[in-house]
C-alpha positions as CSV (number, residue, x, y, z in Angstrom):
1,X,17.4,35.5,69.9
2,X,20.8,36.2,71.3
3,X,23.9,35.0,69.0
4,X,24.9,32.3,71.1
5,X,21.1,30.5,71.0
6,X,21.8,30.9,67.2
7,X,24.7,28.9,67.0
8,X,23.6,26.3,68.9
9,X,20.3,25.7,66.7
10,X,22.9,25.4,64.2
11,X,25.3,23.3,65.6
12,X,22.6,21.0,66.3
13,X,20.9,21.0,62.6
14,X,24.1,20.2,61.5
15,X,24.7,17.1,64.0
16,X,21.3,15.7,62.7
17,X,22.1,16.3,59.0
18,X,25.2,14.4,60.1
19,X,23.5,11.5,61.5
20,X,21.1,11.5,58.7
21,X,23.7,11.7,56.0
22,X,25.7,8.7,58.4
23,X,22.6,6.2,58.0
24,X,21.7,7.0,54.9
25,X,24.6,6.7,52.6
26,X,26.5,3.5,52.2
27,X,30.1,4.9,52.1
28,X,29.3,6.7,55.9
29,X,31.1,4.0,57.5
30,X,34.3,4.4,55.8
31,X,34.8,7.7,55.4
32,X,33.4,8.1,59.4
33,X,36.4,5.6,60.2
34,X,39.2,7.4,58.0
35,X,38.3,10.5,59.3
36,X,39.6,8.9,62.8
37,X,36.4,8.1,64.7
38,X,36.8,5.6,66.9
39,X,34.9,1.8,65.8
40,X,32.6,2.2,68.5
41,X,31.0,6.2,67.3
42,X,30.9,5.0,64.1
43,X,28.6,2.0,64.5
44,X,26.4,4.4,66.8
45,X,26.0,6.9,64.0
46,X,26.1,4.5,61.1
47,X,23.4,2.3,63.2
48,X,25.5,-0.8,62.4
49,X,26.6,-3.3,65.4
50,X,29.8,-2.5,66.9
51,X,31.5,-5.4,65.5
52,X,31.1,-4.8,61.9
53,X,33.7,-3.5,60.1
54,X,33.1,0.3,58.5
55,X,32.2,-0.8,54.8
56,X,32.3,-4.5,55.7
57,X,29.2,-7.2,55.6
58,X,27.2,-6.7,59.1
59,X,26.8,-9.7,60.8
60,X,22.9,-9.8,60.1
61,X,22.8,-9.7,56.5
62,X,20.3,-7.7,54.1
63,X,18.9,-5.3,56.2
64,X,15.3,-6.2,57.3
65,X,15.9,-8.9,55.2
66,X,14.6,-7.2,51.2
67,X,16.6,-7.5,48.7
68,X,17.0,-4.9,45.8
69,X,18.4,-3.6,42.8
70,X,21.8,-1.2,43.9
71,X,24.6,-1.6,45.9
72,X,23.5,-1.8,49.6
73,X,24.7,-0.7,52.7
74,X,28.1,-2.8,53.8
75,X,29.1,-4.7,50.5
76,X,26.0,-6.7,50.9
77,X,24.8,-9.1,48.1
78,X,23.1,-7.3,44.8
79,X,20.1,-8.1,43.2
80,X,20.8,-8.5,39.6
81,X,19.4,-10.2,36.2
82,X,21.8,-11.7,33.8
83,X,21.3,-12.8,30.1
84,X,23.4,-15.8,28.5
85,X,26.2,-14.5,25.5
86,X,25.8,-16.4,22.2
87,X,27.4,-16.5,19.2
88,X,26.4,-14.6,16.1
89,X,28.3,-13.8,12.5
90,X,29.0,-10.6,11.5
91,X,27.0,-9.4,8.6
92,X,29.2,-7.8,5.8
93,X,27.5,-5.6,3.6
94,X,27.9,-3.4,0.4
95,X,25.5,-1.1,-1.2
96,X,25.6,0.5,-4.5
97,X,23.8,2.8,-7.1
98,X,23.7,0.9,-10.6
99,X,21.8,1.7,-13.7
100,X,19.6,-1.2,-16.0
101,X,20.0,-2.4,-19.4
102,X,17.9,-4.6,-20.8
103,X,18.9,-8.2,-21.4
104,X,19.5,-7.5,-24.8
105,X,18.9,-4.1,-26.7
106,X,19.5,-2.9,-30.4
107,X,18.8,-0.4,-32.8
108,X,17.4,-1.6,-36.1
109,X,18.6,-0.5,-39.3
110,X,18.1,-2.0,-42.6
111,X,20.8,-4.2,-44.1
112,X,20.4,-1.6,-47.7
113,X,19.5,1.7,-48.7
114,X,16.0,2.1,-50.5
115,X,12.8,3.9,-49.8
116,X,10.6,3.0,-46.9
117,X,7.0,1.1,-48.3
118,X,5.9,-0.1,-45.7
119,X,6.2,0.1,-41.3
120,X,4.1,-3.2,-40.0
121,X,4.6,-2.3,-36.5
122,X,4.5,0.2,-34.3
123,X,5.4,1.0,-30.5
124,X,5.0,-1.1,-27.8
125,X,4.7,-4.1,-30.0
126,X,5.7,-7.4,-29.0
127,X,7.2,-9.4,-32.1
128,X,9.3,-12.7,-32.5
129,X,12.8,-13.3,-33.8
130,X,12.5,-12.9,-37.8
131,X,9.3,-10.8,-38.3
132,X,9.0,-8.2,-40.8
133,X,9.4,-4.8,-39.1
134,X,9.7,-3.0,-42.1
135,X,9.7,-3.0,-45.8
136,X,12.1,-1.1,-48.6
137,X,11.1,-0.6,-52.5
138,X,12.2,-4.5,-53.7
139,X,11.2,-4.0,-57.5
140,X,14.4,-4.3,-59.2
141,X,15.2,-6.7,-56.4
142,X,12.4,-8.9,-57.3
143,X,13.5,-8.8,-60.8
144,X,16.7,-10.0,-60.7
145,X,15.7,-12.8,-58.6
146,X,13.1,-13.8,-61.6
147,X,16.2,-13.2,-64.1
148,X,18.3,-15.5,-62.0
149,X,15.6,-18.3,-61.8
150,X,15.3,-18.5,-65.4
151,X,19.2,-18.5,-65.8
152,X,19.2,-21.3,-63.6
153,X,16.3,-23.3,-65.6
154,X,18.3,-22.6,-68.7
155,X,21.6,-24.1,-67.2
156,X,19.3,-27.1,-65.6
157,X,18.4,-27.9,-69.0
158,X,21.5,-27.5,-71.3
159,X,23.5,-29.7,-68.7
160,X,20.7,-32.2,-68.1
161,X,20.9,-32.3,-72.6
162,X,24.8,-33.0,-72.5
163,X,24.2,-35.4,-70.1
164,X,22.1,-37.4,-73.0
165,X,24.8,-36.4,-75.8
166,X,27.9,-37.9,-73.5
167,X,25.8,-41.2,-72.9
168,X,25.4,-41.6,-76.9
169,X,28.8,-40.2,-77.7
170,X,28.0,-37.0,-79.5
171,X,29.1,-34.4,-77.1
172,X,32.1,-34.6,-75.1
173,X,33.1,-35.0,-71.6
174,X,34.9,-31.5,-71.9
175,X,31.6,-29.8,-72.8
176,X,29.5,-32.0,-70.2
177,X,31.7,-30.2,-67.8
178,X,31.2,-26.6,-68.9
179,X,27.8,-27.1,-68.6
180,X,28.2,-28.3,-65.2
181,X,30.0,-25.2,-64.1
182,X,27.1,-23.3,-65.8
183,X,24.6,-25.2,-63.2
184,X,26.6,-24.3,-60.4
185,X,27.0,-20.3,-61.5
186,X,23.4,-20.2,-62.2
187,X,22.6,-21.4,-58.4
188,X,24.9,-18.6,-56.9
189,X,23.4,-16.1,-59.1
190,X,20.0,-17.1,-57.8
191,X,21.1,-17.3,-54.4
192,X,22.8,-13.8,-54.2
193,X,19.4,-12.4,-56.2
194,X,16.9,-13.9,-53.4
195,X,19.5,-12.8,-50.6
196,X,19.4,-9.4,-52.0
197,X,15.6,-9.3,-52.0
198,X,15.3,-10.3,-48.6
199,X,17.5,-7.4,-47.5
200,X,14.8,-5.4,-48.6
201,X,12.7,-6.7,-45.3
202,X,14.1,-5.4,-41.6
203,X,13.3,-8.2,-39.6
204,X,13.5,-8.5,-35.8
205,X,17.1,-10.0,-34.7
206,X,15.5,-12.0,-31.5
207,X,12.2,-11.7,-29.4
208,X,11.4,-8.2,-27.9
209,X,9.3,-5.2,-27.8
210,X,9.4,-2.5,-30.0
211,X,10.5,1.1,-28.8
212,X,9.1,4.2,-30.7
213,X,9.6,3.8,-34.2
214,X,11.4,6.6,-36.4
215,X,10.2,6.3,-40.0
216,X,7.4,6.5,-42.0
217,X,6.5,4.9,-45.3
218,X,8.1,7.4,-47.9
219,X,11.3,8.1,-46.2
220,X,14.9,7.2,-47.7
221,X,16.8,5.5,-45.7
222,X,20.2,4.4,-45.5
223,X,22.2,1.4,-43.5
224,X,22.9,4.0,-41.0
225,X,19.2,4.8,-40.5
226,X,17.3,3.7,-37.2
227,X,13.9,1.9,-37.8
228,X,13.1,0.9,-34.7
229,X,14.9,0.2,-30.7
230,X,14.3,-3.5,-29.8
231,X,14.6,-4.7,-26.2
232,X,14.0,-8.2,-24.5
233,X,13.4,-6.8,-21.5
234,X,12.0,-10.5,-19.7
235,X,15.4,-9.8,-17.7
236,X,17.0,-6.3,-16.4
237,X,21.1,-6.4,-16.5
238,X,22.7,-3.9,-13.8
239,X,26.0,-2.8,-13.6
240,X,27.1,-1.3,-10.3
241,X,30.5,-1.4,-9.3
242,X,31.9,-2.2,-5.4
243,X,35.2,-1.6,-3.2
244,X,38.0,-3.7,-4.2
245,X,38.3,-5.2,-1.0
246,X,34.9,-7.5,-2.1
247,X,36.8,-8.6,-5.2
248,X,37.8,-12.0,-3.8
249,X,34.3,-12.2,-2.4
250,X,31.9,-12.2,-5.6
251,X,31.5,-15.2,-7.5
252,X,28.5,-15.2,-10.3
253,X,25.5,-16.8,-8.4
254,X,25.3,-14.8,-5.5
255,X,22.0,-13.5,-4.3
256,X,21.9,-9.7,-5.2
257,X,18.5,-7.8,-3.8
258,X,17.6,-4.2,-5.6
259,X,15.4,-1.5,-5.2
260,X,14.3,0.5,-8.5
261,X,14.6,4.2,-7.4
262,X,11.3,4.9,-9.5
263,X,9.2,1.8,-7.6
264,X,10.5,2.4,-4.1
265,X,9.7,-0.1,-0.8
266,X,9.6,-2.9,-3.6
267,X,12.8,-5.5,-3.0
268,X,13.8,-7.1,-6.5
269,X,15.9,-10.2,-6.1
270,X,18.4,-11.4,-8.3
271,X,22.0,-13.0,-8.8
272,X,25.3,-11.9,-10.1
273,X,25.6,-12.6,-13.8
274,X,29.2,-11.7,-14.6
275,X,32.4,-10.1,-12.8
276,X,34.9,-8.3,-14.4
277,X,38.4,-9.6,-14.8
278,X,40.2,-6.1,-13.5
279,X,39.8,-3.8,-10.6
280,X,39.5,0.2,-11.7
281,X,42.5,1.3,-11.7
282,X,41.3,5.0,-11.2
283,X,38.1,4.3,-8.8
284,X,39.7,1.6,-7.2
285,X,36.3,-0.3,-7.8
286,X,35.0,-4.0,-9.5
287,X,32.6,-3.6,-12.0
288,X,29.4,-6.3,-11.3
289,X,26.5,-7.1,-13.4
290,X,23.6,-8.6,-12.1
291,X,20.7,-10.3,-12.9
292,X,16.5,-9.6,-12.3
293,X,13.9,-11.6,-14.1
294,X,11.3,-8.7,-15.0
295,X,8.2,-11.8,-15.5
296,X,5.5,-8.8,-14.8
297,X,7.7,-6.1,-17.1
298,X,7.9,-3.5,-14.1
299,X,11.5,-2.8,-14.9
300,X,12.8,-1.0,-17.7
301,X,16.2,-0.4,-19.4
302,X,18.1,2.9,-17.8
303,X,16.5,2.7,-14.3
304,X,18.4,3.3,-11.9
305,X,19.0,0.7,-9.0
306,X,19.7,0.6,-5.1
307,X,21.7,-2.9,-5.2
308,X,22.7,-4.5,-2.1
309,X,25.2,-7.7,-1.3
310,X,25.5,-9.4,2.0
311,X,28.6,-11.6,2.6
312,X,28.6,-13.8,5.6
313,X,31.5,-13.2,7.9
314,X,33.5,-14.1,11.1
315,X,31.7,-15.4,14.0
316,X,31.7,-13.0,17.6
317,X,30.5,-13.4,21.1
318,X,26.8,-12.1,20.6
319,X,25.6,-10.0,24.4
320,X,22.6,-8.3,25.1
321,X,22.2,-4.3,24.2
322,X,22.2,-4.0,28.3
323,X,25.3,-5.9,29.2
324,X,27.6,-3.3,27.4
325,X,29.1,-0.2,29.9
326,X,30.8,2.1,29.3
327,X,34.3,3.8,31.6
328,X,37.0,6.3,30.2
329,X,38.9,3.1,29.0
330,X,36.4,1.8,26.6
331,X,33.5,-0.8,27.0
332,X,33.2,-3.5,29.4
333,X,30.7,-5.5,30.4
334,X,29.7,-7.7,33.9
335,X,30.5,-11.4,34.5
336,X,28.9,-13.4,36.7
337,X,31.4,-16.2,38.1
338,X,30.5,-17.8,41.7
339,X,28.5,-15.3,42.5
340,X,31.0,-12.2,42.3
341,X,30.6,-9.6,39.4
342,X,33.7,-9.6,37.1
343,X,34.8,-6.6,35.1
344,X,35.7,-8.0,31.6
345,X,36.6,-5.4,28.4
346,X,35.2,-6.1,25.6
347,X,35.4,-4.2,22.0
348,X,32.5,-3.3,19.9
349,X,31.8,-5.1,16.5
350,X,28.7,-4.4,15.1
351,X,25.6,-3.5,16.5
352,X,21.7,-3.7,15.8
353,X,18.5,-3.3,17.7
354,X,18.7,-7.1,19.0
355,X,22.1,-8.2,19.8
356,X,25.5,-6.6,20.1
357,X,28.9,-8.4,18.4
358,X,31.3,-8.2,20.6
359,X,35.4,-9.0,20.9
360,X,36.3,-10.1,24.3
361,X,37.4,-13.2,26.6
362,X,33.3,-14.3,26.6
363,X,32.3,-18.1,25.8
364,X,28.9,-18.9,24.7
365,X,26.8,-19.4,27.5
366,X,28.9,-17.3,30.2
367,X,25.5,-15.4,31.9
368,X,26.1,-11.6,32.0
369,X,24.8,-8.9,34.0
370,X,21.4,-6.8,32.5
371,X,19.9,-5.4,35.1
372,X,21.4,-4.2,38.2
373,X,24.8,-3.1,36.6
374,X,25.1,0.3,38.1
375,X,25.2,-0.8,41.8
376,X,28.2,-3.0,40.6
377,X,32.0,-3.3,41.5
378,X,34.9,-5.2,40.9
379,X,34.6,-7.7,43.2
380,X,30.6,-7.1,44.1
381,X,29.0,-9.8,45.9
382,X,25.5,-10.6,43.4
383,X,22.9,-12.5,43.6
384,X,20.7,-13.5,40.2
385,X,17.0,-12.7,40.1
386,X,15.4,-16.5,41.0
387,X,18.2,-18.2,42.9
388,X,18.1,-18.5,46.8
389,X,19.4,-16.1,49.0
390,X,22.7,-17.1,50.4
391,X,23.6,-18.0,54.3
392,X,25.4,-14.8,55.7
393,X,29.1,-14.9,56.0
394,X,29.1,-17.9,52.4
């Protein structure tokens, strides 16, 4: 093929392309018409009637009358499907790692030194407030207490015989006295005897189970000796400590939730039991104790906890996921106001898989665009999914 018969096959594949790309894309017209075509070549390429404007609404409407999502041909209504904006509160949270302590927790140690006799528990025990853990050698205890009794009978009875000589005026009120003072001696002397002997006993200080015990009839202890740990474990205390900006936000009561690192996917919830009185200086942090009630005994004392506070806080515009966009400026998303699509900014507050916060010029109710966004611009003429087509030209 000669070279001329080769540039006209090209010539022509481009005209066709040209055409093609004319009818096909919706900007044709007004590029065709800023490149200087005249109105009349334009609408013959485009297809469009003659007296439409390049990029303007043809006199017919939708063409062959279907609607559909994107931007047609002409500025011609879109198709979209819009979603109401409500109002939601921002959920303010803190998270912490905190360790457990029993409700109340002690070491036992006798109250005097002596010689272990006897151990009447042992580990894992569940004893009351007063009962005999352990017992120390009493016998010199046990005597003195006999020797105090029968000091006391004696000063019972040598009062109770002046008493008789004062009535028949034999004795005087001077030794009536004495023996009084006798009586009263004689009681303290008893009472500091049995006191003495009951130190001789290490009883349990309140109700609580009984850790491993450390001693074994025989052994010598002292008042620095551990018998036994004691918890009360039917509540955990945990101490975690949060951001200072949260200080003016805890008040004992709250609602605290907790996961126990060693019994994880189980949710423990409980309620703040005490705040302190001073931030951290060093951390910058409020130390917070809280509260479980440990009914089944899962928990125990030095755990470690995942605790969790949720603080209700200011109320936002609440859109739909697929309302926010996105342009070099930030996010936006599309109003819908007498049927015209209206660009409106908005700034993210907090998200989640359901809603999106939002901080914008929105009011509750306002319907905003879901579906059909990326066919829109300022200014778009839309149409929502379910209303009636409008007349051409309204």
């Amino acid at each position: 093929m000669s070279w001329w018969k080769q540039v006209a096959v090209a010539v022509i594949i481009l005209a066709a392309g040209a055409v093609a790309l004319a009818r096909l894309s919706p900007q044709a017209a007004s590029w065709l018409a800023q490149s200087g075509l005249s109105p009349a070549l334009v609408a013959t390429l485009t297809g469009e009637k003659s007296g439409a404007k390049p990029g303007g609404k043809p006199a017919g409407g939708l063409r062959n009358g279907a609607p559909a999502f994107g931007r047609t041909p002409g500025g011609r209504e879109v198709l979209v499907v819009t979603a109401p904006v409500t109002t939601g509160r921002i959920n303010d949270r803190v998270s912490a790692i905190g360790d457990g302590e029993a409700n109340r927790s002690v070491s036992v140690v006798p109250q005097s030194t002596g010689i272990i006799t006897r151990v009447k528990v042992k580990s894992g025990d569940r004893v009351k407030k007063g009962a005999v853990l352990a017992e120390l050698d009493a016998e010199a205890e046990t005597i003195a207490r006999d020797r105090a009794e029968l000091s006391l009978k004696m000063a019972r009875e040598k009062y109770q015989r002046y008493e008789r000589l004062v009535a028949t005026k034999t004795a005087s009120e001077v030794q009536l006295t004495e023996a009084r003072n006798d009586l009263d001696n004689a009681n303290l002397a008893l009472r500091d005897a049995q006191l003495t002997l009951d130190r001789r006993d290490v009883v349990a200080p309140f109700d609580g189970i009984v850790g491993i015990v450390q001693v074994e009839p025989g052994d010598y202890v002292t008042t620095q000796s551990q018998i036994v740990t004691l918890d009360d474990r039917s509540q955990i205390l945990v101490d975690f400590w949060v951001p200072e900006r949260f200080a003016g936000a805890i008040k004992s009561g709250q609602p605290v939730e907790a996961i126990a690192i060693a019994l994880p996917g189980k949710v423990f919830f409980g309620s703040v039991a005490a705040v302190a009185s001073r931030i951290d200086r060093e951390s910058r942090t409020l130390q917070v104790r809280a509260k479980f009630d440990n009914g089944r005994d899962e928990l125990r004392p030095g755990m470690s906890f995942k605790v969790t506070m949720k603080f209700a806080g200011d109320s936002f515009p609440a859109v739909d996921p697929l309302a926010i966009q996105w342009s070099s400026s930030g996010a936006y998303v599309w109003k819908e106001q007498g049927g015209v699509a209206v660009k409106t900014p908005v700034r993210i507050v907090q998200r989640n898989s359901d809603w999106v916060l939002v901080d914008g010029q929105l009011t509750s109710g306002e319907p905003l665009v879901i579906e059909g966004v990326q066919s829109l611009r300022e200014g778009t003429r839309i149409r929502v999914a379910g209303d009636k087509p409008r007349a051409a030209g309204s």
